[in-house]
Jmol script that loads the backbone (N, CA, C; Angstrom):
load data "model"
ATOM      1  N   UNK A   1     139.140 106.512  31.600  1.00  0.00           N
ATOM      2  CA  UNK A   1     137.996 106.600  30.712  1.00  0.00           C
ATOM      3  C   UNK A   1     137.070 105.428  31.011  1.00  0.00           C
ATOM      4  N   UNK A   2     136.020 105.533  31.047  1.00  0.00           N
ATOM      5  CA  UNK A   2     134.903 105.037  31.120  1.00  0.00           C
ATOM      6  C   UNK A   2     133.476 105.195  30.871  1.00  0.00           C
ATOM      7  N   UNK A   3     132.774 104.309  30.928  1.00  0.00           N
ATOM      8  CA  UNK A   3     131.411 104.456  30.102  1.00  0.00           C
ATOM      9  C   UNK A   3     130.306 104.196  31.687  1.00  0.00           C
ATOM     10  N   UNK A   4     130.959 103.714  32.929  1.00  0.00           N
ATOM     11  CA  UNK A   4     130.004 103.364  33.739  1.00  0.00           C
ATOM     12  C   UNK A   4     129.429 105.044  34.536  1.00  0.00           C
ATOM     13  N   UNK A   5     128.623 104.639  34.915  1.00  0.00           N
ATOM     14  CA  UNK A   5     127.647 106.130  35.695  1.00  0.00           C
ATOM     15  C   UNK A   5     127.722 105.630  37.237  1.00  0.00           C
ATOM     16  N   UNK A   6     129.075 104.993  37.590  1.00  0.00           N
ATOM     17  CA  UNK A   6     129.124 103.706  39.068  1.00  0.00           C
ATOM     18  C   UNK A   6     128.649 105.466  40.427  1.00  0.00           C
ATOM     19  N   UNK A   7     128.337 105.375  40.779  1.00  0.00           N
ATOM     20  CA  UNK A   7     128.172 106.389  42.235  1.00  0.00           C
ATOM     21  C   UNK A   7     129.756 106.613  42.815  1.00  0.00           C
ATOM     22  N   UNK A   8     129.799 108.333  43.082  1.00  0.00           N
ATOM     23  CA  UNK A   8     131.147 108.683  43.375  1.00  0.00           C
ATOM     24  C   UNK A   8     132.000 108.781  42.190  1.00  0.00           C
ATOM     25  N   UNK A   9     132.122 108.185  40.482  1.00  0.00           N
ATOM     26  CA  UNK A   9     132.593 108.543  39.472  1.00  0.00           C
ATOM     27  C   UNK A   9     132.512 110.435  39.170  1.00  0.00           C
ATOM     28  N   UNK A  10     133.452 110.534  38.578  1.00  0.00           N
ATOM     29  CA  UNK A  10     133.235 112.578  38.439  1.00  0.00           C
ATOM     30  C   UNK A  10     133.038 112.651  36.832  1.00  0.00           C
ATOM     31  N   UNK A  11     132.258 112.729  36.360  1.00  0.00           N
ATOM     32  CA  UNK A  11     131.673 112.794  34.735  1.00  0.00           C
ATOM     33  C   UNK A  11     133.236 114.373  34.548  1.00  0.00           C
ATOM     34  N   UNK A  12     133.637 113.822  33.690  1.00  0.00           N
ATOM     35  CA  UNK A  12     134.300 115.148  32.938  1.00  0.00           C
ATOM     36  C   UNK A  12     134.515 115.556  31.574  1.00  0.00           C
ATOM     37  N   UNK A  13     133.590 114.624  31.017  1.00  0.00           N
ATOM     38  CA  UNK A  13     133.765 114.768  29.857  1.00  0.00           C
ATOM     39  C   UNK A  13     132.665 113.978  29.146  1.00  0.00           C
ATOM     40  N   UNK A  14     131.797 114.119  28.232  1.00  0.00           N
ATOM     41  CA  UNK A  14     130.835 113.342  27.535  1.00  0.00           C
ATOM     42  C   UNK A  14     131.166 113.697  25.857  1.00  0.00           C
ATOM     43  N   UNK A  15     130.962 112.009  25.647  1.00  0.00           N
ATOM     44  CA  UNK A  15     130.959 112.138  24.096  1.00  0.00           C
ATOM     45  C   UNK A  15     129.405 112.502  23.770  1.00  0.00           C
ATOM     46  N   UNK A  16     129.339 113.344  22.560  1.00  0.00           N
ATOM     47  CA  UNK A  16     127.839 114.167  22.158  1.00  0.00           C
ATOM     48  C   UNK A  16     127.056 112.992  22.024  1.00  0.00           C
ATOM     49  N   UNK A  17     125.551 112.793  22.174  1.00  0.00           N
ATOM     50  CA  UNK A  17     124.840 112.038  22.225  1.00  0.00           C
ATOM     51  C   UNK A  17     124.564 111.671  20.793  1.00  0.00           C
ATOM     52  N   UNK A  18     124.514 110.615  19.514  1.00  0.00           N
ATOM     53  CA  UNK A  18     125.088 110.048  18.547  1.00  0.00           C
ATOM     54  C   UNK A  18     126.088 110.460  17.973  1.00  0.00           C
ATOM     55  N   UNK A  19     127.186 110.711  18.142  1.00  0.00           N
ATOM     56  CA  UNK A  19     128.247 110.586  17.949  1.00  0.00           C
ATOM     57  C   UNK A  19     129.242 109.193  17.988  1.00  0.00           C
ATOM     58  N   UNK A  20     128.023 108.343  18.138  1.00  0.00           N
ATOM     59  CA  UNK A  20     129.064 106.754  18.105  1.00  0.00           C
ATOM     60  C   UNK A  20     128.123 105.832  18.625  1.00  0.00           C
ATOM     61  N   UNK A  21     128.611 104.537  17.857  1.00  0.00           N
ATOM     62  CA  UNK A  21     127.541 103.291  18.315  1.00  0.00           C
ATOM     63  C   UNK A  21     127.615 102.966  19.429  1.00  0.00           C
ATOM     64  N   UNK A  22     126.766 102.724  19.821  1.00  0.00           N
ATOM     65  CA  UNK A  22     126.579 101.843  21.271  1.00  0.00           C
ATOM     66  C   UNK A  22     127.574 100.774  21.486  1.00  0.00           C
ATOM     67  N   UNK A  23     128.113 101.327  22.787  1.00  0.00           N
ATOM     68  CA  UNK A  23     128.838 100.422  22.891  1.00  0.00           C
ATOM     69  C   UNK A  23     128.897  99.204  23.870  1.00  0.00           C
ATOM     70  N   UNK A  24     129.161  97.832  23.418  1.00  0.00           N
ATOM     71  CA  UNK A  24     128.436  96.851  23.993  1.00  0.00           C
ATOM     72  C   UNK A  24     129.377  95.980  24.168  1.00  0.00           C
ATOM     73  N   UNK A  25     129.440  95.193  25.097  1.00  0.00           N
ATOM     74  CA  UNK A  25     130.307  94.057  25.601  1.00  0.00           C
ATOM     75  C   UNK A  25     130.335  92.928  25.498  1.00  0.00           C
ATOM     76  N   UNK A  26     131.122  92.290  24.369  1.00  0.00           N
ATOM     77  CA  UNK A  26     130.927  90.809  24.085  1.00  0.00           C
ATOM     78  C   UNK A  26     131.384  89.761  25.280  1.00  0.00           C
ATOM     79  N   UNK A  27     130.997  88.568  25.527  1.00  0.00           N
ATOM     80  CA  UNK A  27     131.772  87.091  26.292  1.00  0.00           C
ATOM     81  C   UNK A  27     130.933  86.297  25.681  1.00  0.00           C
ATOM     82  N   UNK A  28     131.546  85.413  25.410  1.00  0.00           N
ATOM     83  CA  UNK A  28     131.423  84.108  25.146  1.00  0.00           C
ATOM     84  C   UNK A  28     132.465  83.211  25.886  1.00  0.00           C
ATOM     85  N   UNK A  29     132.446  81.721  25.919  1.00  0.00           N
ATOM     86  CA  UNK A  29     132.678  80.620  26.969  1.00  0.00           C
ATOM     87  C   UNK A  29     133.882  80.278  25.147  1.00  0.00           C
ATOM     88  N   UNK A  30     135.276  79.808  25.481  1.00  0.00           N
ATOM     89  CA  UNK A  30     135.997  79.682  24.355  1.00  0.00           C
ATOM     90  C   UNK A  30     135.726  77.991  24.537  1.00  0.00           C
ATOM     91  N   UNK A  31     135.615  77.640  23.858  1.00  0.00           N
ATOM     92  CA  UNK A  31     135.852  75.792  23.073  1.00  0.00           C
ATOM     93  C   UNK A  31     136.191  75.039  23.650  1.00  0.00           C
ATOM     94  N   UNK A  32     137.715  75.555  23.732  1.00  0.00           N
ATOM     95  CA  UNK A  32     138.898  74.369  24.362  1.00  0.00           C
ATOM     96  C   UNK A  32     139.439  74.748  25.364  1.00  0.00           C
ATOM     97  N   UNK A  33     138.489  75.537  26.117  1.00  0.00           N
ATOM     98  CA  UNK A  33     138.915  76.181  27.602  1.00  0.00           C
ATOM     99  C   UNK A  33     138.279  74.764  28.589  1.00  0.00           C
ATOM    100  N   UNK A  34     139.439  74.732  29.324  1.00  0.00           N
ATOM    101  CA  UNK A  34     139.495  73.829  30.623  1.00  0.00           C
ATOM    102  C   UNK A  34     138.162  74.052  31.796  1.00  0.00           C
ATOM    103  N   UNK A  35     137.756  75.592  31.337  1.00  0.00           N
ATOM    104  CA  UNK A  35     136.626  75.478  32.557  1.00  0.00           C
ATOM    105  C   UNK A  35     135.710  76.129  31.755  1.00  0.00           C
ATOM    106  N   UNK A  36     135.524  75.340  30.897  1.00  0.00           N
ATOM    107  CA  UNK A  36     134.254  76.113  30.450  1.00  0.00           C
ATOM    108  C   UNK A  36     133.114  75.201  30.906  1.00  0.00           C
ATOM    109  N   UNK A  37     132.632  74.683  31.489  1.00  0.00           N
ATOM    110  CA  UNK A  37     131.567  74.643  32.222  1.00  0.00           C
ATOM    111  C   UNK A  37     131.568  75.900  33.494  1.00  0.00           C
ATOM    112  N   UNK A  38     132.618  75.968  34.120  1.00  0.00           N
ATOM    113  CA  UNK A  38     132.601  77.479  34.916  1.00  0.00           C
ATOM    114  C   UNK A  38     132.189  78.720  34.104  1.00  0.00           C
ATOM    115  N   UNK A  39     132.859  78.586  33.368  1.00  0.00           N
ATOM    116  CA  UNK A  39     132.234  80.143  32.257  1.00  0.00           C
ATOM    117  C   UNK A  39     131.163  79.856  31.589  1.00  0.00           C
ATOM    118  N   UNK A  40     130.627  79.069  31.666  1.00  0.00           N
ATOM    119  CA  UNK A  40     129.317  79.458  31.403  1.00  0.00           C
ATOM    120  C   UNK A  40     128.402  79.357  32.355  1.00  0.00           C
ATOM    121  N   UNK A  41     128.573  78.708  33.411  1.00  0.00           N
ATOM    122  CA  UNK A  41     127.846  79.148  34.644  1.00  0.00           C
ATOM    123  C   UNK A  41     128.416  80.841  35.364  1.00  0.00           C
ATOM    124  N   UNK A  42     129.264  81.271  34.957  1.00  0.00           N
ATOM    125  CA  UNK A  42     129.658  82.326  35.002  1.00  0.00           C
ATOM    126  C   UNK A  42     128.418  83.360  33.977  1.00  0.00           C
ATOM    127  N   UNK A  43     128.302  83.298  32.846  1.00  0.00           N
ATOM    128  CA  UNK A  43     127.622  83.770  31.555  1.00  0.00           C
ATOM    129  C   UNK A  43     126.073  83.600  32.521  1.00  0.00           C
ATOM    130  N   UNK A  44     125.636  82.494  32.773  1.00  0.00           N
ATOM    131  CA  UNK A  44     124.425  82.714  33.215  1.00  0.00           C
ATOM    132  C   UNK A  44     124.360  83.412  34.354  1.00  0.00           C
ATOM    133  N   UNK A  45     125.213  83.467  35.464  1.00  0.00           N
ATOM    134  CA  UNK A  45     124.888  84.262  36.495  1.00  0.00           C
ATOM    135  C   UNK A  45     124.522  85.782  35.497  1.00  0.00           C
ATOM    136  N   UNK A  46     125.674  86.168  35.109  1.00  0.00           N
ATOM    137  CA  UNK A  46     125.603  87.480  34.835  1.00  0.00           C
ATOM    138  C   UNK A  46     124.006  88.058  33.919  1.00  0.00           C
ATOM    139  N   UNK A  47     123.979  87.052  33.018  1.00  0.00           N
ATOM    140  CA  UNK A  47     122.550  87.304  32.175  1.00  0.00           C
ATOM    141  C   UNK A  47     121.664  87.211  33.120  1.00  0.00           C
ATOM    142  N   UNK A  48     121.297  86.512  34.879  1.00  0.00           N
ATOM    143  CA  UNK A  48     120.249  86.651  35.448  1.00  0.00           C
ATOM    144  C   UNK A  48     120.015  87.306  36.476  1.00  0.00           C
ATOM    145  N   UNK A  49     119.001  87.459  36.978  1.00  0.00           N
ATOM    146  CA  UNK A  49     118.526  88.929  37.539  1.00  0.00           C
ATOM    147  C   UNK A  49     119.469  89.620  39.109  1.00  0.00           C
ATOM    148  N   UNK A  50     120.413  88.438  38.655  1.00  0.00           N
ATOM    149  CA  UNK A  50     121.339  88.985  39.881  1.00  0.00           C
ATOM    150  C   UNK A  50     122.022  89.829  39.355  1.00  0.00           C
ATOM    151  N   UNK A  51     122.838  88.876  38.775  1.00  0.00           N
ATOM    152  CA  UNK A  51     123.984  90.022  37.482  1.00  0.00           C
ATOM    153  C   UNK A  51     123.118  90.850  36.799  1.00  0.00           C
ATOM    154  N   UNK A  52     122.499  91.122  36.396  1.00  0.00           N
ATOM    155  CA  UNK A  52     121.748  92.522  36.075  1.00  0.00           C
ATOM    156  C   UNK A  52     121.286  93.465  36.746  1.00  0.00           C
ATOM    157  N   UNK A  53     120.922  92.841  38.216  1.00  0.00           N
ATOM    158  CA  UNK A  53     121.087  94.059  39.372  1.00  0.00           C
ATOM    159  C   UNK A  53     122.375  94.837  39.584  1.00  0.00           C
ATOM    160  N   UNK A  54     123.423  93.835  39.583  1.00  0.00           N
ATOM    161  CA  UNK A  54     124.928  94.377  39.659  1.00  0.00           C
ATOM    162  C   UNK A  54     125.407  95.601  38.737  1.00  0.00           C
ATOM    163  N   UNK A  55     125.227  94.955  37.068  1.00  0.00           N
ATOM    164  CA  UNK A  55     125.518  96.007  35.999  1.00  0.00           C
ATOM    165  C   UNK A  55     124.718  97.393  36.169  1.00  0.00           C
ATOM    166  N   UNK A  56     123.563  97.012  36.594  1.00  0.00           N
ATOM    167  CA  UNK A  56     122.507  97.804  37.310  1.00  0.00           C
ATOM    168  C   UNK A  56     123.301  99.181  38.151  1.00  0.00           C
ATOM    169  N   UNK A  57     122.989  98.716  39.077  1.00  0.00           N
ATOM    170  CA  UNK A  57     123.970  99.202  40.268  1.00  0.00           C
ATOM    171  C   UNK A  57     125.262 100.453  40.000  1.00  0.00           C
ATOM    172  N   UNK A  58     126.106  99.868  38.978  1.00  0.00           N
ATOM    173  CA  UNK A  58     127.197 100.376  38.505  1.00  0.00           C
ATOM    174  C   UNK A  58     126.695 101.398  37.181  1.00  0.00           C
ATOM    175  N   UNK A  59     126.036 101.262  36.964  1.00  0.00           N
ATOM    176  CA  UNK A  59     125.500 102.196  35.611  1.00  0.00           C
ATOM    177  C   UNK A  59     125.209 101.987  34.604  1.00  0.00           C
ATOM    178  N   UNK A  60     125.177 100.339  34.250  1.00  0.00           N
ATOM    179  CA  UNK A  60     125.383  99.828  32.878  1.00  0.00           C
ATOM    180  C   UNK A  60     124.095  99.532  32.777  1.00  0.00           C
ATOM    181  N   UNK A  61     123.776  99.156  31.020  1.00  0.00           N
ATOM    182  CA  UNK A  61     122.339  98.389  31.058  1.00  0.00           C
ATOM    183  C   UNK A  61     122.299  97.492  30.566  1.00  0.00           C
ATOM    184  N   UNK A  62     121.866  96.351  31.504  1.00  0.00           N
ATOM    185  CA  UNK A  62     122.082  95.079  31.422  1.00  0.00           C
ATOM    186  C   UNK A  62     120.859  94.949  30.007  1.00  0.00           C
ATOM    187  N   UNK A  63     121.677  94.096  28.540  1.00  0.00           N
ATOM    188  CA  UNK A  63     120.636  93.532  27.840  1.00  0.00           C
ATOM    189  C   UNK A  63     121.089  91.538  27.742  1.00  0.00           C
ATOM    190  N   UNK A  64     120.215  91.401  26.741  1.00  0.00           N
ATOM    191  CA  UNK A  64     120.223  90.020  26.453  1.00  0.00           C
ATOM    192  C   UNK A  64     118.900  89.157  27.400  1.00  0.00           C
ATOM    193  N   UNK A  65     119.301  87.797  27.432  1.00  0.00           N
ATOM    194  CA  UNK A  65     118.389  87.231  27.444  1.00  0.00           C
ATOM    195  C   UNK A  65     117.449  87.430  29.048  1.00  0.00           C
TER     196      UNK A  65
END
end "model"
wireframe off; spacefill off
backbone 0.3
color backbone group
């Protein structure tokens, strides 16, 4: 199961169009994580126009900043 539209995926099934909230993908960088300066240079790649070409790419739609 999946929500991506990635190229070569075989659609077999769709949930009816409102039939359920949007569904959206949280990250955040945790506190007392050892690399969180990596994860959040991680967080920004993805929010910029690289990582949004990527989600792009795969089917998703990139929001946020």
């Amino acid at each position: 199961l999946t929500d991506s539209r990635s190229p070569g995926l075989k659609v077999v099934a769709e949930a009816p169009q409102g039939s359920h909230q949007p569904v959206v993908y949280q990250a955040a960088v945790i506190k007392s994580s050892p690399q969180s300066r990596e994860a959040r240079d991680f967080l920004s790649f993805l929010a910029g126009p690289e990582g949004k070409t990527i989600f792009t790419k795969y089917g998703f739609e990139a929001i946020g900043p």
